[in-house]
C-alpha positions as CSV (number, residue, x, y, z in Angstrom):
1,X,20.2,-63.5,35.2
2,X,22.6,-60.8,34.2
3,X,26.3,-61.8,32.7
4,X,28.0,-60.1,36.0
5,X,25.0,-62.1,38.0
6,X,25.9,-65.6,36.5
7,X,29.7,-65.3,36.5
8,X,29.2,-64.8,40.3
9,X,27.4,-67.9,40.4
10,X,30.1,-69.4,38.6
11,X,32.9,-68.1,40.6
12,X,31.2,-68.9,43.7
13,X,30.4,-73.0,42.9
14,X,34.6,-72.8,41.4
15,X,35.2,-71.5,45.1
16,X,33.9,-74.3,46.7
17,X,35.8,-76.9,44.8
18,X,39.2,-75.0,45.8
19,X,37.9,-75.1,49.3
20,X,36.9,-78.9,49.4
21,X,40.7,-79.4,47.3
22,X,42.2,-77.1,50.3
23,X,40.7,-78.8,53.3
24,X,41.3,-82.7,51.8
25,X,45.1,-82.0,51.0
26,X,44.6,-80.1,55.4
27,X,42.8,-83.1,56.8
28,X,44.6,-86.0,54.6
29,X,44.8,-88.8,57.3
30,X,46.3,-92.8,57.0
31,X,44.5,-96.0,58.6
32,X,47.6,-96.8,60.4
33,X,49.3,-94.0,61.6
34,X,45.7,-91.9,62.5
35,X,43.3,-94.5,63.0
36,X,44.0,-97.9,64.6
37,X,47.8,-96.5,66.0
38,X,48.7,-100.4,66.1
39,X,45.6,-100.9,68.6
40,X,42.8,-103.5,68.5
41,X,39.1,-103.4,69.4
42,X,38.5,-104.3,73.0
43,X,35.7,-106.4,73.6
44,X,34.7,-105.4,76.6
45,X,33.7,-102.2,75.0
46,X,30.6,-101.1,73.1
47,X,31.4,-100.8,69.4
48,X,28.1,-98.3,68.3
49,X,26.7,-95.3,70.6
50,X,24.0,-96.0,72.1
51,X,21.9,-93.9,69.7
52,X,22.9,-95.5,66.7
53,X,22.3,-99.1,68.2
54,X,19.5,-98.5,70.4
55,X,20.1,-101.3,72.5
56,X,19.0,-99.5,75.6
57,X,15.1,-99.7,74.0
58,X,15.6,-103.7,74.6
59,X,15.0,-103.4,78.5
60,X,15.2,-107.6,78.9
61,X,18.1,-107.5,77.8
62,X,21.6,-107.5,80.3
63,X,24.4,-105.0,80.1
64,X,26.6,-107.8,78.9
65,X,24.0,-108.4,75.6
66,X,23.4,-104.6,75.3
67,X,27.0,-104.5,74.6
68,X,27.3,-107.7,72.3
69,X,24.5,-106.7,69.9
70,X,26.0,-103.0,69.7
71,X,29.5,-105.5,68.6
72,X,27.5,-107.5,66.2
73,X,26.0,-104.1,64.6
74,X,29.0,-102.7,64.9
75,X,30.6,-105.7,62.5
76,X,27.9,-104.5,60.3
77,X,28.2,-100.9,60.4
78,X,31.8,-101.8,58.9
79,X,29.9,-103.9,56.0
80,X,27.4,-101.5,55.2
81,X,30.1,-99.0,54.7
82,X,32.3,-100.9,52.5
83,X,29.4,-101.8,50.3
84,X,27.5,-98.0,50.0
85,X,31.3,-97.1,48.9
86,X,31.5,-99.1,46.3
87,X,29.0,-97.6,44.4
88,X,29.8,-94.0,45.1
89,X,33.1,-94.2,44.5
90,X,32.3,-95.6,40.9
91,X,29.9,-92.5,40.2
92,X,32.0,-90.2,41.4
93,X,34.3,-91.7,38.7
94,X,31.6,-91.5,36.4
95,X,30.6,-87.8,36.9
96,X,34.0,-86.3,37.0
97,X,34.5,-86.8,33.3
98,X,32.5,-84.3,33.1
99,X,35.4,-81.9,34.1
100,X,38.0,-83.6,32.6
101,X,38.4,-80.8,29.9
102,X,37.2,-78.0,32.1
103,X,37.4,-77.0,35.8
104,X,40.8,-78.8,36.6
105,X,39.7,-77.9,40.4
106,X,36.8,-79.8,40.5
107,X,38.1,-82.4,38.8
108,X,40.7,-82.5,41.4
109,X,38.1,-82.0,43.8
110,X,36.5,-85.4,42.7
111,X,39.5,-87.2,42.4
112,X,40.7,-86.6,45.7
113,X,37.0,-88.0,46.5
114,X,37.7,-90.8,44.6
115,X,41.1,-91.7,46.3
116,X,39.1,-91.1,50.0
117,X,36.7,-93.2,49.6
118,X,38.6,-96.2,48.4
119,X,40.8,-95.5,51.5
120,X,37.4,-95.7,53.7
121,X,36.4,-99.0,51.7
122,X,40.2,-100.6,52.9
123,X,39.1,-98.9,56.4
124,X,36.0,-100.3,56.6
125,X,37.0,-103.9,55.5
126,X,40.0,-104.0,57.3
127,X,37.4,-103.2,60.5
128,X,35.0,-105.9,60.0
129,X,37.8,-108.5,59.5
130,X,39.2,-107.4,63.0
131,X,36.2,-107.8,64.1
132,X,35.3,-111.3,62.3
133,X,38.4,-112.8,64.0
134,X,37.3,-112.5,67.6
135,X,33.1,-113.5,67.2
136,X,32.2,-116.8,66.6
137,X,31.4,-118.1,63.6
138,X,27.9,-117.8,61.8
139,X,27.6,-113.9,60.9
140,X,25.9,-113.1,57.6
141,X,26.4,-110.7,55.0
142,X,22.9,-110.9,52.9
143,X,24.2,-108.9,50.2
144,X,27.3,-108.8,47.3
145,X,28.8,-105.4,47.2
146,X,29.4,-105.4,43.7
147,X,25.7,-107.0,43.0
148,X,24.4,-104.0,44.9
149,X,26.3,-101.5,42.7
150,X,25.0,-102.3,39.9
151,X,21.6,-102.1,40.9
152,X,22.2,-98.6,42.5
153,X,24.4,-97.8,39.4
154,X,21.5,-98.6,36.9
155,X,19.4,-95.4,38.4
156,X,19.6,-92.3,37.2
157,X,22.5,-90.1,38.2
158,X,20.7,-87.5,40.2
159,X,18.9,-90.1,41.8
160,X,22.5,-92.1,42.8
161,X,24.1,-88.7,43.9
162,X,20.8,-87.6,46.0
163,X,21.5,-90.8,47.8
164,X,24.7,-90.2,48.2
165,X,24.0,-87.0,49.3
166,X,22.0,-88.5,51.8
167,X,24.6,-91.1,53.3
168,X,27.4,-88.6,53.6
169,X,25.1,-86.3,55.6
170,X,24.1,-88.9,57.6
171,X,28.0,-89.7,58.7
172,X,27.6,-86.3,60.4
173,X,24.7,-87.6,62.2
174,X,26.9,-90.4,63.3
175,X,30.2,-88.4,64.8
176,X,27.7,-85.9,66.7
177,X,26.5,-89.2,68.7
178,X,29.8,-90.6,68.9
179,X,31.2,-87.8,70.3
180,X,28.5,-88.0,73.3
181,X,30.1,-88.5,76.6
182,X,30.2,-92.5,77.2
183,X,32.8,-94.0,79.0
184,X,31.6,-97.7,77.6
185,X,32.3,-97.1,73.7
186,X,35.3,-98.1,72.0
187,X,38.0,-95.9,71.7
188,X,39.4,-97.1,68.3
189,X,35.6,-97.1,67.0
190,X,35.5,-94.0,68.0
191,X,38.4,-92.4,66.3
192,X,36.8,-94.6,63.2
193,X,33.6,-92.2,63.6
194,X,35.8,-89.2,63.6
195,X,38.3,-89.6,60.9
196,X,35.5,-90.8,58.6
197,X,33.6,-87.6,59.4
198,X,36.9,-85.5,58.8
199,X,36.6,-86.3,54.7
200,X,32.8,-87.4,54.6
201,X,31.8,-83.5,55.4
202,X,34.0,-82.7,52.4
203,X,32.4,-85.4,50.3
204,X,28.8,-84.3,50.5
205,X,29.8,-80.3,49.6
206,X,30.9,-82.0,46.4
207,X,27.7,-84.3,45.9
208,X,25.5,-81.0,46.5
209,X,27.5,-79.3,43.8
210,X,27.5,-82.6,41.2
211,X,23.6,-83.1,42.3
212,X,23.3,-79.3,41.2
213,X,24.9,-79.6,37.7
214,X,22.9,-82.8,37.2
215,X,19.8,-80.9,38.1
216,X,20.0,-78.1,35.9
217,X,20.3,-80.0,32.5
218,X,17.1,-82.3,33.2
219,X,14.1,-81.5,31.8
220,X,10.9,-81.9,34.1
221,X,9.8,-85.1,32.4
222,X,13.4,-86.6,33.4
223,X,13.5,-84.7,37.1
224,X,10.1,-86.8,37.6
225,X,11.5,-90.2,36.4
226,X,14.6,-89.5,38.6
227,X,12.1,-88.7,41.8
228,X,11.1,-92.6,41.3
229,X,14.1,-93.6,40.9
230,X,15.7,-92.4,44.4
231,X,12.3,-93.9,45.8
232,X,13.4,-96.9,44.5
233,X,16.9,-97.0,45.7
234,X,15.5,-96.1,49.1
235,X,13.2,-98.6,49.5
236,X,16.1,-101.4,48.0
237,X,18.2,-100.0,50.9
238,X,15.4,-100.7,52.8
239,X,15.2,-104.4,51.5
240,X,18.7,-104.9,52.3
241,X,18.5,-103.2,55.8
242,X,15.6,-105.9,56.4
243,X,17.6,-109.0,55.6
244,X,20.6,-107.9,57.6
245,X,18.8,-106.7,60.5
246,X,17.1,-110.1,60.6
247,X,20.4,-111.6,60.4
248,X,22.4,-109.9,62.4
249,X,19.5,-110.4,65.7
250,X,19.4,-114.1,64.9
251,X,23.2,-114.2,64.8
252,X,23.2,-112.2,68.3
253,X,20.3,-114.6,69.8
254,X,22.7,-117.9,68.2
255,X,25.3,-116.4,70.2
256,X,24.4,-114.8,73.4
257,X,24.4,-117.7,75.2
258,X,21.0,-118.1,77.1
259,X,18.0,-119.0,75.2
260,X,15.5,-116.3,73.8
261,X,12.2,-116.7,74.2
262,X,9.8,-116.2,70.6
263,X,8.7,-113.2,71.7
264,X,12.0,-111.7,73.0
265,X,13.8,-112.4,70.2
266,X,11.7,-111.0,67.6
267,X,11.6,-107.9,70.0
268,X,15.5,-108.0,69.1
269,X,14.6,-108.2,65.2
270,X,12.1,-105.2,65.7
271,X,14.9,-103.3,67.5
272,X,17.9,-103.8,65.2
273,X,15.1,-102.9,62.0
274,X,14.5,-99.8,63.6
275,X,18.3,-99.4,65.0
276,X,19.1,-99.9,61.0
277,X,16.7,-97.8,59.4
278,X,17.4,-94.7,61.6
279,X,21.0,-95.1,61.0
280,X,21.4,-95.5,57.1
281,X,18.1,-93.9,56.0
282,X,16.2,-91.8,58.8
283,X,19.4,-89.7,60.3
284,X,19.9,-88.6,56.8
285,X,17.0,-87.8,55.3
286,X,15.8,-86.0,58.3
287,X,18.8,-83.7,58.2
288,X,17.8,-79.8,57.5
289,X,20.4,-79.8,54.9
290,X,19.7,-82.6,53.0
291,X,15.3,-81.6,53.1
292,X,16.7,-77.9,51.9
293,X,18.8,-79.2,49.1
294,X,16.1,-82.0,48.0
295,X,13.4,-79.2,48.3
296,X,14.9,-76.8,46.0
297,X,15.3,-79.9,43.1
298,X,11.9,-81.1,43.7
299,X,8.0,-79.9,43.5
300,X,5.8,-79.9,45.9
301,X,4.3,-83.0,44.4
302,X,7.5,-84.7,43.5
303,X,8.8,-84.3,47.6
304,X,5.2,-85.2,48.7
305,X,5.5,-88.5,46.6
306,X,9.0,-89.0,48.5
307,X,7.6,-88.4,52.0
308,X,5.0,-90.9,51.2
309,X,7.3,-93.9,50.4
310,X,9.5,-92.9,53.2
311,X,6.3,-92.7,56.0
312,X,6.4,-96.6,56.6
313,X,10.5,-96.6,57.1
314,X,10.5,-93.9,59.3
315,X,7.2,-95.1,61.8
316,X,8.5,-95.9,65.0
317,X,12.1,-94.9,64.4
């Protein structure tokens, strides 16, 4: 690449920080005054979309259930969010010392990031203890935030921001369906789905250009270690999307109030898997922008090995 070439390049990638630093400081929202506007979820409304919860594929069940299990994975769509934050927002930390004695803009950039995402983490936690104070007793949270962190946090670094990557792009995913005409859904959740959009759709414009960096300095060996690591991480996502899936039907069969036959309610644990898996891996890694990005940082080989690890997640979703 010519000199003129590459300080395009360079120009360009400094562009898109400015732009992610102009639209945060444009969009900058609060939990109180934007989002819950001194309101509390009603009950009588669904707290998912239909196509994240997939209740409507569990045919025996009534309107009234179909609406308590999108609740109950609506509890844990608030958990799941506070704990996948955790762990970004400490590698965001991590990778913007990396511009802490260069591009003051990106390092801006990923402070702002930094200073969102805890935001969404008080968001998120302040949703699912809303939400804890009107269901009964006997919901389950079958992993530790923290534990999970480092776990995710031992990986490699392009393997943690690919999956971030992923679960930013998969927010999108999210508002598009929220944003489908359904008189039934919460209004707050709603507004949840579209303020967290509003900086999430920043957020993964900065993990493509982070992912990038990181992808340029490793050698092949190191590229093909990090390709096992993200498989990894997916299939631990997977593990945890298992136990909580499994928890949260048996919480919603506890609490129904009518008795579930054996093979009804491990209809409800097959749904909720499925419900699960398409929300926090399948939506995202199905993406066209998230397959163009991972396709120019991989082989042939390297994204054949991925497809192959995620066949058995994504069957039936």
């Amino acid at each position: 690449m010519s000199a003129v070439a590459e300080n395009a390049v360079h120009a360009g990638v400094r562009d898109r920080y400015a732009k992610c630093v102009e639209v945060s400081k444009r969009i900058r929202w609060d939990i109180d005054r934007d989002v819950f506007r001194g309101r509390e979820f009603d009950f009588d409304r669904k707290f998912l979309p239909d196509g994240l919860s997939r209740v409507n594929e569990l045919a025996f069940l009534s309107d009234d259930e179909k609406r308590l299990l999108s609740q109950v994975q609506g509890r844990t769509y608030a958990y799941i969010f506070g704990l996948v934050e955790r762990f970004i927002n400490a590698k965001v930390l991590e990778v913007s010392r990396e511009h802490w004695l260069g591009n003051q803009t990106a390092l801006e950039a990923l402070v702002r990031f930094s200073d969102e995402e805890l935001k969404h983490q008080a968001m998120f936690r302040r949703i699912e203890a809303m939400i804890a104070e009107r269901m009964p007793v006997g919901y389950v949270q079958t992993a530790d935030a923290d534990q999970v962190a480092q776990v995710v946090l031992s990986k490699s670094t392009w393997a943690v921001l690919a999956l971030t990557c992923h679960i930013e792009l998969f927010t999108q995913v999210h508002y598009r369906q929220s944003i489908e005409p359904d008189a039934e859904l919460s209004p707050l959740y709603r507004d949840v789905f579209l303020f967290h959009w509003r900086e999430e759709s920043q957020h993964a414009i900065l993990d493509e250009l982070e992912w990038e960096r990181e992808n340029a300095r490793l050698t092949d060996d190191e590229r093909d270690r990090a390709v096992d690591d993200l498989i990894a991480l997916v299939a631990a996502v997977d593990g945890i999307l298992q136990a909580q899936s499994r928890a949260d039907a048996d919480y919603f069969a506890a609490i129904a109030g009518r008795a579930f036959t054996d093979g009804e309610l491990q209809s409800v644990r097959d749904g909720v898997l499925r419900a699960y898996r398409w929300q926090y891996i399948v939506s995202g890694v199905s993406e066209p922008r998230f397959q163009t990005v991972l396709g120019r940082f991989t082989t042939d080989s390297q994204m054949a090995r991925i497809q192959k690890a995620l066949a058995p997640i994504a069957a039936g979703v």
